[in-house]
KEKE-3310 file (N, C-alpha, C; in steps of 0.2 Angstrom, whole numbers, plus 5000, padded with zeros to 4 digits):
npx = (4658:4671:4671:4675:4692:4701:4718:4729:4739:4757:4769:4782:4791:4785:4772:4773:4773:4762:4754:4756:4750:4739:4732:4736:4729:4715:4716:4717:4702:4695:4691:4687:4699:4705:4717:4721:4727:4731:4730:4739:4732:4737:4737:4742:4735:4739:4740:4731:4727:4739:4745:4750:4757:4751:4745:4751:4760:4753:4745:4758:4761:4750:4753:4762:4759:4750:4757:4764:4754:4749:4761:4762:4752:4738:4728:4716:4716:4707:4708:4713:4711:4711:4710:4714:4715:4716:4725:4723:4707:4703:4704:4694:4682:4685:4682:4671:4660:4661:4658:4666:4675:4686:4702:4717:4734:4751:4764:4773:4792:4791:4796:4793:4791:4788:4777:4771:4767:4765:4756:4748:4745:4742:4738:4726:4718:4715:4711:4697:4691:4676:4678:4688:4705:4721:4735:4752:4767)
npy = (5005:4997:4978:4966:4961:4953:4944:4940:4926:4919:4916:4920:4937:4947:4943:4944:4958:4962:4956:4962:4977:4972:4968:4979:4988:4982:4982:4997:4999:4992:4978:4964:4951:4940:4928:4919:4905:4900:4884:4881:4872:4861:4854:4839:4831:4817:4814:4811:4827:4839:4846:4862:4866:4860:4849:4853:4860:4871:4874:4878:4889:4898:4898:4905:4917:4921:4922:4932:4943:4946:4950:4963:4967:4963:4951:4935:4931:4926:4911:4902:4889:4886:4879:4878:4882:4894:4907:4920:4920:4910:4917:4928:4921:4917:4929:4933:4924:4924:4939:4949:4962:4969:4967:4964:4961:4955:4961:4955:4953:4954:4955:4961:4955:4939:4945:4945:4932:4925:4930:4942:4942:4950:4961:4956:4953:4966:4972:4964:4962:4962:4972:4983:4984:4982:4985:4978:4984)
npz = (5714:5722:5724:5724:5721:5707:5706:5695:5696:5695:5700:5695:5695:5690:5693:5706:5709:5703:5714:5725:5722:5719:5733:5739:5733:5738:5751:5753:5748:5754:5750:5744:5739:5728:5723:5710:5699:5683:5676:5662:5648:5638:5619:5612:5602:5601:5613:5630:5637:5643:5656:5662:5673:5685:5701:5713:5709:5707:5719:5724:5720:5723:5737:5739:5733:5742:5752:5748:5747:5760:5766:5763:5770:5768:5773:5775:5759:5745:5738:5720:5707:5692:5676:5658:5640:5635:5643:5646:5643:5653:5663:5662:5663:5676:5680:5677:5679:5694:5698:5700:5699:5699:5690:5692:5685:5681:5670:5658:5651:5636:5620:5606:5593:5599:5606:5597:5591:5601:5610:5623:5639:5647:5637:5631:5644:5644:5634:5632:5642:5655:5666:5677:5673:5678:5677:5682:5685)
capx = (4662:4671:4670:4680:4698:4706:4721:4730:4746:4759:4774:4786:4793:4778:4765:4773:4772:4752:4750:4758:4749:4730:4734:4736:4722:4710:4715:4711:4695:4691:4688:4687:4704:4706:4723:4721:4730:4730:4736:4738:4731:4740:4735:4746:4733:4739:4739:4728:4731:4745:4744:4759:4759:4750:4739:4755:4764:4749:4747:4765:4760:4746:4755:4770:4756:4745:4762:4767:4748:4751:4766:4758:4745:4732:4726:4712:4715:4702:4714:4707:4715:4708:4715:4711:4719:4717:4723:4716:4699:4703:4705:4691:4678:4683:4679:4660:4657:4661:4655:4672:4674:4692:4706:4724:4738:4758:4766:4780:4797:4791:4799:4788:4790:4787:4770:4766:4770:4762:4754:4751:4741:4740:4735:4720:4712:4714:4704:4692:4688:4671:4680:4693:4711:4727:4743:4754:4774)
capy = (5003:4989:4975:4959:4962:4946:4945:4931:4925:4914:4913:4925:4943:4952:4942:4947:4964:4962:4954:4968:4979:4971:4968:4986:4993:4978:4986:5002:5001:4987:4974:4956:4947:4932:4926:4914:4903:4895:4879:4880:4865:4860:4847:4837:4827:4811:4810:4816:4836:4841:4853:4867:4866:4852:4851:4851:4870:4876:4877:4883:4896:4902:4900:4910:4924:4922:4926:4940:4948:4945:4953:4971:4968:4959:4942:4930:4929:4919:4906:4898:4888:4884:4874:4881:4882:4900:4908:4925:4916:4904:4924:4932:4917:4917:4935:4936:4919:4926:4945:4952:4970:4974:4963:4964:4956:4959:4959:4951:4959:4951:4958:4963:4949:4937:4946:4946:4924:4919:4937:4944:4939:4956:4963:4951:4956:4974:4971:4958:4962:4965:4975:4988:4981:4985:4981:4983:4982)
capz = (5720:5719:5730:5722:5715:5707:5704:5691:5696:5690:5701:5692:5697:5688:5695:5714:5709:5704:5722:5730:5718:5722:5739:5743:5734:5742:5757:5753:5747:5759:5743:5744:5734:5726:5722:5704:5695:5678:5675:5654:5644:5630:5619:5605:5596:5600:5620:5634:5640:5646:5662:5662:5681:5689:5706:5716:5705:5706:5726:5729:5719:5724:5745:5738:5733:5749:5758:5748:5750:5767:5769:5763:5776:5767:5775:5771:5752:5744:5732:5717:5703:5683:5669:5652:5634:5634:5652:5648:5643:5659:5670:5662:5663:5682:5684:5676:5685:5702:5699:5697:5698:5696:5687:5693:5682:5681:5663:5657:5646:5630:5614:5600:5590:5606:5607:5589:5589:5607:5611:5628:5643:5650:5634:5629:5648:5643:5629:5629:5650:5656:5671:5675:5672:5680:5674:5686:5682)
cpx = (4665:4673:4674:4686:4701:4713:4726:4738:4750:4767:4782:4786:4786:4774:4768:4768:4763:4749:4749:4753:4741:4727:4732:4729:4715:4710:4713:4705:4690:4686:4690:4693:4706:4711:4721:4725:4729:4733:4735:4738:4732:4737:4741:4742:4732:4739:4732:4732:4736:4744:4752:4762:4756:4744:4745:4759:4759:4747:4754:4765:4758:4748:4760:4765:4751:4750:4763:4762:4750:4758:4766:4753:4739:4731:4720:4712:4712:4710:4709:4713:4709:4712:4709:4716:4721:4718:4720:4708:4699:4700:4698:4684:4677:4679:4672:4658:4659:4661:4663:4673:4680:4697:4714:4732:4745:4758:4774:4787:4797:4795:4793:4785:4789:4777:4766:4765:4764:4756:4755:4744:4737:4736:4727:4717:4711:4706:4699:4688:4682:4671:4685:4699:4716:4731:4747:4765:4780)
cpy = (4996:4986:4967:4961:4955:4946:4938:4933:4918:4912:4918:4932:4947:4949:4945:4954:4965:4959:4959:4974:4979:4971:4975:4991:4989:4981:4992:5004:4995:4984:4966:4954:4942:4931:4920:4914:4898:4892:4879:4874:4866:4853:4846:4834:4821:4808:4813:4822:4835:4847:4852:4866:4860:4855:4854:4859:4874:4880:4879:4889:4900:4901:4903:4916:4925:4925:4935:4945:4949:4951:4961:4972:4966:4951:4940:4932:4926:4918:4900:4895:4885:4882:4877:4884:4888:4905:4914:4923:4914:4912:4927:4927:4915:4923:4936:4930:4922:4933:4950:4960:4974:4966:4966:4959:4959:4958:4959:4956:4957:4955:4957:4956:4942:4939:4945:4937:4923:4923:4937:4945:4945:4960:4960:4951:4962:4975:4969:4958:4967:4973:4980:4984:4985:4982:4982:4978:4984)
cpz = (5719:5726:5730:5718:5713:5703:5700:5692:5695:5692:5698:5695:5695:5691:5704:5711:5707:5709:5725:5727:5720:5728:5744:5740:5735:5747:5759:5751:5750:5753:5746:5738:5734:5723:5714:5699:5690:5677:5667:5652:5637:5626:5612:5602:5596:5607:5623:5633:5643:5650:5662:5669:5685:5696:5708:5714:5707:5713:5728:5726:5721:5733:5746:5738:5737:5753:5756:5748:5758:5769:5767:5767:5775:5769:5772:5764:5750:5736:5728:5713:5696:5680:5665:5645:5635:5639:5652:5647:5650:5664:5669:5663:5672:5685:5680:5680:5692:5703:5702:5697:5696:5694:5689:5688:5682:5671:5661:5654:5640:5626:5610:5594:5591:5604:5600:5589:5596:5609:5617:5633:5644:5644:5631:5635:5647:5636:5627:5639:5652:5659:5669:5676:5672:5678:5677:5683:5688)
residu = (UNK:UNK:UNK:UNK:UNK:UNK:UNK:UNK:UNK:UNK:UNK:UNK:UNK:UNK:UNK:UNK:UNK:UNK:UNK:UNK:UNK:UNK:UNK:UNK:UNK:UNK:UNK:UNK:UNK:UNK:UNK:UNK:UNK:UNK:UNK:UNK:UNK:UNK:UNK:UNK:UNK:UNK:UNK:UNK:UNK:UNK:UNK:UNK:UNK:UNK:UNK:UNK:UNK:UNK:UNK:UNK:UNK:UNK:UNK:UNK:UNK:UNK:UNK:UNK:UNK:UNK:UNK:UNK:UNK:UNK:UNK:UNK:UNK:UNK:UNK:UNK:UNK:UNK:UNK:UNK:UNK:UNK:UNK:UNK:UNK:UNK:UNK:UNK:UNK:UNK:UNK:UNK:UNK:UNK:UNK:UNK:UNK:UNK:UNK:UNK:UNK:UNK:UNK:UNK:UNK:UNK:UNK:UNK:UNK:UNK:UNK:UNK:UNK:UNK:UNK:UNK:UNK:UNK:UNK:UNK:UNK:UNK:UNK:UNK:UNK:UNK:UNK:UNK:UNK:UNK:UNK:UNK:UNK:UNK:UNK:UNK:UNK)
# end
């Protein structure tokens, strides 16, 4: 049964479409959903980190994808945000720490040699996740 779905978003057309996407089957199986964002930490070597988003990206995000759950008919979203080099680590780290049952993600239009160079979010929860993992497109 599941009882928490999280869903990682990030501001982009694909991440709507895995709100809309968690949203609807939270509501169907009367599940608890958490909206999460990762802020990526880079690092050069010679400064402090560098956050991809900031406090300030990170809550307009995660109030654009409170609305769009919202607007499928899901209210109280629980909303969380993480910083971490590696955001599937950052997603999959939040879901064994807060007992996680289903994983929601969108995925992008990479190109093959894109995924081979950077790789691919969606694909690195599919593989490496405790849970069941949707990709939703």
């Amino acid at each position: 049964m599941t009882k928490k779905i999280l869903c990682a978003v990030d501001g982009t057309e694909h991440s709507k479409r895995a709100i809309e996407t968690a949203a609807e089957m939270a509501k169907a199986l009367d599940s608890g959903l958490v909206l999460l964002v990762v802020d990526q930490v880079t690092f050069d070597g010679r400064s402090a980190p560098v956050h991809k988003l900031g406090v300030e990206e990170a809550k307009t995000i995660l109030d654009a994808a409170n609305g769009v759950a919202a607007s499928v008919g899901f209210v109280n979203s629980g909303l969380a945000a993480v910083a971490g080099r590696d955001v599937a680590r950052a997603i999959l780290n939040y879901a064994e720490e807060h007992a996680v049952d289903h994983i929601v993600v969108g995925t992008g239009d990479k190109g093959v040699a894109t995924r081979l160079v950077v790789g691919s979010v969606s694909h690195d929860l599919v593989v490496r996740a405790h849970c069941s993992v949707t990709v939703a497109r």
